[in-house]
Backbone as CSV, one residue per row, in Angstrom:
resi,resn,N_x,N_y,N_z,CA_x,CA_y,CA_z,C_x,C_y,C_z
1,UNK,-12.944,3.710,-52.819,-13.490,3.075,-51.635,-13.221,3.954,-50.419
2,UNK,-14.178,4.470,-49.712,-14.099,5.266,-48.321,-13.369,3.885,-47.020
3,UNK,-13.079,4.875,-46.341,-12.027,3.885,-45.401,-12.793,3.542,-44.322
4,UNK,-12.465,1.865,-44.215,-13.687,1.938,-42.944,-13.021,2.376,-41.761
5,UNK,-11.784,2.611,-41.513,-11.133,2.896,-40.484,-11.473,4.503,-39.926
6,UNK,-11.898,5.259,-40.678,-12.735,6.211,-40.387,-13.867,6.734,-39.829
7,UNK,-14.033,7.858,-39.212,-15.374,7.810,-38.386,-16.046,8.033,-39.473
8,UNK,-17.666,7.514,-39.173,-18.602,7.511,-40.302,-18.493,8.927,-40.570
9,UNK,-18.675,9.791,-39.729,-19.235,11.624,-39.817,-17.785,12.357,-40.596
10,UNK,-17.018,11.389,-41.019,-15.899,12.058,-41.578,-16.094,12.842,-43.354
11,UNK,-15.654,13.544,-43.322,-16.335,14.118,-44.907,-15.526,13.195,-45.910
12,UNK,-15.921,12.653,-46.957,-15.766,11.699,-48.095,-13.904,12.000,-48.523
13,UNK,-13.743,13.613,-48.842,-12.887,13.818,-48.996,-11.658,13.403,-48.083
14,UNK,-11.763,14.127,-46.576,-11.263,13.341,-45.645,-10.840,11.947,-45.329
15,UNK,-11.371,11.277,-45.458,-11.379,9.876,-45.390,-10.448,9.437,-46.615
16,UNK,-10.893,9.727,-47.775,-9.342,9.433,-48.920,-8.952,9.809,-48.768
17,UNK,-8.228,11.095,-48.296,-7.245,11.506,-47.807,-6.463,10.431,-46.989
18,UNK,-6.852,10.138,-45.569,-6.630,9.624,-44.468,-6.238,8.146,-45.080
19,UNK,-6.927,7.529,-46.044,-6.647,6.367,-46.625,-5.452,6.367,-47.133
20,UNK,-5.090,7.306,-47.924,-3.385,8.006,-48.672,-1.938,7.895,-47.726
21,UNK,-2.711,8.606,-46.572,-1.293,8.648,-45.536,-1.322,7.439,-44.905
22,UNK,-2.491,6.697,-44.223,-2.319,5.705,-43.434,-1.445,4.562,-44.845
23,UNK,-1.902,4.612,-46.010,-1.309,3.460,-46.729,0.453,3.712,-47.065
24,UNK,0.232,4.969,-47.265,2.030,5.670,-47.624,2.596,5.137,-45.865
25,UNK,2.220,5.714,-44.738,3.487,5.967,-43.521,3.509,4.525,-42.857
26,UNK,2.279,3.635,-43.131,1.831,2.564,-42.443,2.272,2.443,-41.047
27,UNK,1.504,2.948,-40.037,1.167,3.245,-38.682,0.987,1.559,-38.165
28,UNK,1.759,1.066,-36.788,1.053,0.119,-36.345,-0.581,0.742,-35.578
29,UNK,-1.402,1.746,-35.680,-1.997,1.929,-35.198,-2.436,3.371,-35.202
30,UNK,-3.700,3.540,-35.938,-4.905,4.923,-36.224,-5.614,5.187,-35.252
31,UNK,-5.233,6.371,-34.656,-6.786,6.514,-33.087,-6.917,7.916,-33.927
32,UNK,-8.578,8.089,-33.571,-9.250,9.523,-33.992,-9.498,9.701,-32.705
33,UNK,-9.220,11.141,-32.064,-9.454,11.558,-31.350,-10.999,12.309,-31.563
34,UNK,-11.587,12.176,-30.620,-13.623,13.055,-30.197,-13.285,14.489,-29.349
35,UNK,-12.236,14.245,-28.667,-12.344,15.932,-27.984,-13.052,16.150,-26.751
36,UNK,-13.645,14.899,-26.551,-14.197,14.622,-25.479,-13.615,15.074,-23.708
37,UNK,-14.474,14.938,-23.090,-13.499,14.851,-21.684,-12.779,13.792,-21.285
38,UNK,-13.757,12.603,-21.577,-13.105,11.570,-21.328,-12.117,10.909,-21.654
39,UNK,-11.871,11.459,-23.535,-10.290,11.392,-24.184,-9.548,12.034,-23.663
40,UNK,-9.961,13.340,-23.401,-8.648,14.492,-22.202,-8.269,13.502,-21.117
41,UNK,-8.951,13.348,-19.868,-8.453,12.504,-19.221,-7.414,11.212,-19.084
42,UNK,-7.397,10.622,-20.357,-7.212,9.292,-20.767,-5.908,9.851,-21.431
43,UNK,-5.184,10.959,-22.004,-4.381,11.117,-22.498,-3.836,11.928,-21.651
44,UNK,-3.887,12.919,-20.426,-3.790,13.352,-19.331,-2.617,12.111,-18.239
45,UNK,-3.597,11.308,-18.221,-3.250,10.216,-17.425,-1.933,9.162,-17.622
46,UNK,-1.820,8.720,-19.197,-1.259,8.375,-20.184,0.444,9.444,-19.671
47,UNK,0.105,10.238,-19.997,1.070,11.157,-19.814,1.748,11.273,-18.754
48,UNK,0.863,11.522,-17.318,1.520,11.010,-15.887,2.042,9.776,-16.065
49,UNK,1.941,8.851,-15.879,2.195,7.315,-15.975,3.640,7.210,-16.877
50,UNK,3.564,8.104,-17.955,4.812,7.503,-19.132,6.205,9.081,-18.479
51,UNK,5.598,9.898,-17.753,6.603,10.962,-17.370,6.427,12.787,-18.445
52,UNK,5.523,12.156,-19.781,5.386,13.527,-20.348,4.962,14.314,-19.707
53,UNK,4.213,14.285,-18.703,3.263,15.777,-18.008,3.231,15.504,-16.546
54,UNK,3.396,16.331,-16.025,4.019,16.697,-14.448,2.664,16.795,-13.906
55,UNK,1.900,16.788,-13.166,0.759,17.002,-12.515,0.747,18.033,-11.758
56,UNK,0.607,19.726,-11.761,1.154,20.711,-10.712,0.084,20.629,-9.450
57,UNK,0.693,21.483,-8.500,0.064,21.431,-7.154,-2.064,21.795,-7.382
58,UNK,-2.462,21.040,-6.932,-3.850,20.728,-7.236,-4.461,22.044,-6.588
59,UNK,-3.844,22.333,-5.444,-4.845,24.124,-4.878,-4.162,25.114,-5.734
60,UNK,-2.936,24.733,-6.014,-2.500,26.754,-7.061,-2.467,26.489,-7.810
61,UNK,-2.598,25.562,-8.806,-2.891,25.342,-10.315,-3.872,23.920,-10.606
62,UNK,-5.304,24.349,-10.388,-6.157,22.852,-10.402,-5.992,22.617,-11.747
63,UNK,-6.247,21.089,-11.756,-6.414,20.776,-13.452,-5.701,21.195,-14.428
64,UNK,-3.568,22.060,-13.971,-2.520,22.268,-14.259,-1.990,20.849,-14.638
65,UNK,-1.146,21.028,-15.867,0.405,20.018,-15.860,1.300,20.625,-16.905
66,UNK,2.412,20.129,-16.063,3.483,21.119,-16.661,4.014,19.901,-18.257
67,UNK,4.380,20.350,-18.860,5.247,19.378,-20.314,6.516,19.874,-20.846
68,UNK,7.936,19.469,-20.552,8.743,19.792,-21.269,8.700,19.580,-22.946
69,UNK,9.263,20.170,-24.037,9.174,19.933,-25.232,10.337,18.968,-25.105
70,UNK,10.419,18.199,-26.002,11.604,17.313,-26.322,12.718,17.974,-27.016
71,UNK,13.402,16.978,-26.469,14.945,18.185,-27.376,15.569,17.475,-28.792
72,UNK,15.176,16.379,-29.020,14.683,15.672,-30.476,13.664,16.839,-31.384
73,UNK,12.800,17.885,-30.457,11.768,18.485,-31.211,12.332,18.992,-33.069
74,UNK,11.790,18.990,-33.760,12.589,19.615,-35.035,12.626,21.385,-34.576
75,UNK,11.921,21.809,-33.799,12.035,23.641,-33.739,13.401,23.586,-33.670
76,UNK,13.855,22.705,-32.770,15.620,22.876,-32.048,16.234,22.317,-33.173
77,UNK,16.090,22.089,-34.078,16.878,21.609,-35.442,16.850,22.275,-36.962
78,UNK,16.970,23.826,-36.460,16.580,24.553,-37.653,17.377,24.164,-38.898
79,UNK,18.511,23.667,-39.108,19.330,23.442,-40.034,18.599,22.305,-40.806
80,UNK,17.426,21.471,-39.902,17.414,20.531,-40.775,15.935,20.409,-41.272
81,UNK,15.438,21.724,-41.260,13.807,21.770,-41.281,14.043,22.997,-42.739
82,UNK,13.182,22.288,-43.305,13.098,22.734,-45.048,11.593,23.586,-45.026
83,UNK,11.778,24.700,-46.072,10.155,25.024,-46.583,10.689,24.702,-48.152
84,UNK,9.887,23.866,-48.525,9.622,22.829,-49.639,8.656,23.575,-50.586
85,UNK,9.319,24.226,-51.401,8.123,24.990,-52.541,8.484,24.688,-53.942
86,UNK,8.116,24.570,-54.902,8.443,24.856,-56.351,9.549,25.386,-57.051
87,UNK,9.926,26.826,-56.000,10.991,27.608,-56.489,11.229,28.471,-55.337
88,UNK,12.271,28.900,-54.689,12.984,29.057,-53.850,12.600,30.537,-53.288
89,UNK,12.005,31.442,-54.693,11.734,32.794,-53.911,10.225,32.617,-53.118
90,UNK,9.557,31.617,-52.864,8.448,31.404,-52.424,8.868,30.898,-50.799
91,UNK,9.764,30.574,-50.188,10.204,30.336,-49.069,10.486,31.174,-48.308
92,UNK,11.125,32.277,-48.624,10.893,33.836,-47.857,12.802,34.044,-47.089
93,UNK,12.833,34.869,-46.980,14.251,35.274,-47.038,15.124,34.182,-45.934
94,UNK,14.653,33.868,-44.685,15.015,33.294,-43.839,14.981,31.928,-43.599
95,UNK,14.484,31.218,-44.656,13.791,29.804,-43.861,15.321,28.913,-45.300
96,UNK,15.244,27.852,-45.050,16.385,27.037,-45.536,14.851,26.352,-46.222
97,UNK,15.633,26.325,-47.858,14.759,25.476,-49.117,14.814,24.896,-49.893
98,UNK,14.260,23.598,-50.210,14.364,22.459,-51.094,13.197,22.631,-51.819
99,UNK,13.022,22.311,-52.868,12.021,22.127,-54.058,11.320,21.067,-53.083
100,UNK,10.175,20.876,-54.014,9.362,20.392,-53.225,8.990,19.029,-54.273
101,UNK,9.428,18.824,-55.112,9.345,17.476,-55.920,10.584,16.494,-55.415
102,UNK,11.764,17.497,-55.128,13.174,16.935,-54.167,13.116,16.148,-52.812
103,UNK,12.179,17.180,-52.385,11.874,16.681,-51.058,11.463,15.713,-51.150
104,UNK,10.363,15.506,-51.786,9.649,14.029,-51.821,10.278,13.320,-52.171
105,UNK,11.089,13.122,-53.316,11.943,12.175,-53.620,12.748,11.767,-52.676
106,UNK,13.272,12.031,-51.481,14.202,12.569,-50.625,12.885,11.474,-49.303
107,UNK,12.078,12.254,-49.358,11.392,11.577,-47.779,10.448,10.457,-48.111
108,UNK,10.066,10.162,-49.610,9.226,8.872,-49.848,9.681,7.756,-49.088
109,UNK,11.269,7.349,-49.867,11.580,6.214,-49.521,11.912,5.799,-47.905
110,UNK,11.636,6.873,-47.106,12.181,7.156,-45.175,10.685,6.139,-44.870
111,UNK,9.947,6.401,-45.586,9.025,6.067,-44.937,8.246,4.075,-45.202
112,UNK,9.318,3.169,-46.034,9.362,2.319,-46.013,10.430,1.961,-44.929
C-alpha cells in the first residue's frame, strides 16, 4: 500500500520507504518540505521567533541570518558516532566501528 501521507509526485519506491521510517521512529508529525519561497520564509521566521537564527543587519547582509550549531550536535561527540559496516576494515582507519547488524540491535529498541 503507497502512503497517503505522501506527496502524490513522490516515486512509488519513495513512499515505502517513507512508510518504513515513519512506522519504525513514529513522529508526532510528517511535513514534506516544496522548496518553495514561501516554505523558506515560514521556516526563516520560525527560527527568529524560537531564537535559532539571528536576523543580520538588513543593509550589510540583506536576506543574512546568522545560526549557531548546537552543542548537543553529534559532530561534537566523536566518541559516540559509529561507521556501522559488516566488518571493520570497511570503516577506514580513523572513524570508531560497530557492525552494522549490532548497531541495529543496539538502536531498534531507542526508538520505542
Amino acid at each position: 500500500m503507497l502512503s497517503p501521507i505522501c506527496p502524490e509526485a513522490a516515486n512509488k519506491y519513495v513512499r515505502v520507504w517513507i512508510d518504513s521510517v515513519v512506522n519504525h521512529c513514529r513522529p508526532d508529525k510528517v511535513v514534506f518540505c516544496d522548496g518553495s519561497a514561501a516554505e523558506r520564509l515560514e521556516v526563516l521566521a520560525r527560527g527568529v521567533a524560537d531564537g535559532t537564527f539571528l536576523k543580520l543587519n538588513e543593509q550589510k547582509w540583506p536576506g543574512c541570518y546568522y545560526h549557531r550549531s548546537n552543542s548537543n550536535d553529534v559532530a561534537r561527540t566523536e566518541h559516540l558516532t559509529f561507521i556501522c559496516t559488516p566488518s571493520q576494515d570497511l570503516a577506514g582507519p580513523t572513524n570508531n566501528w560497530m557492525n552494522d547488524q549490532a548497531a541495529y540491535a543496539k538502536l531498534r529498541p531507542l526508538f520505542a
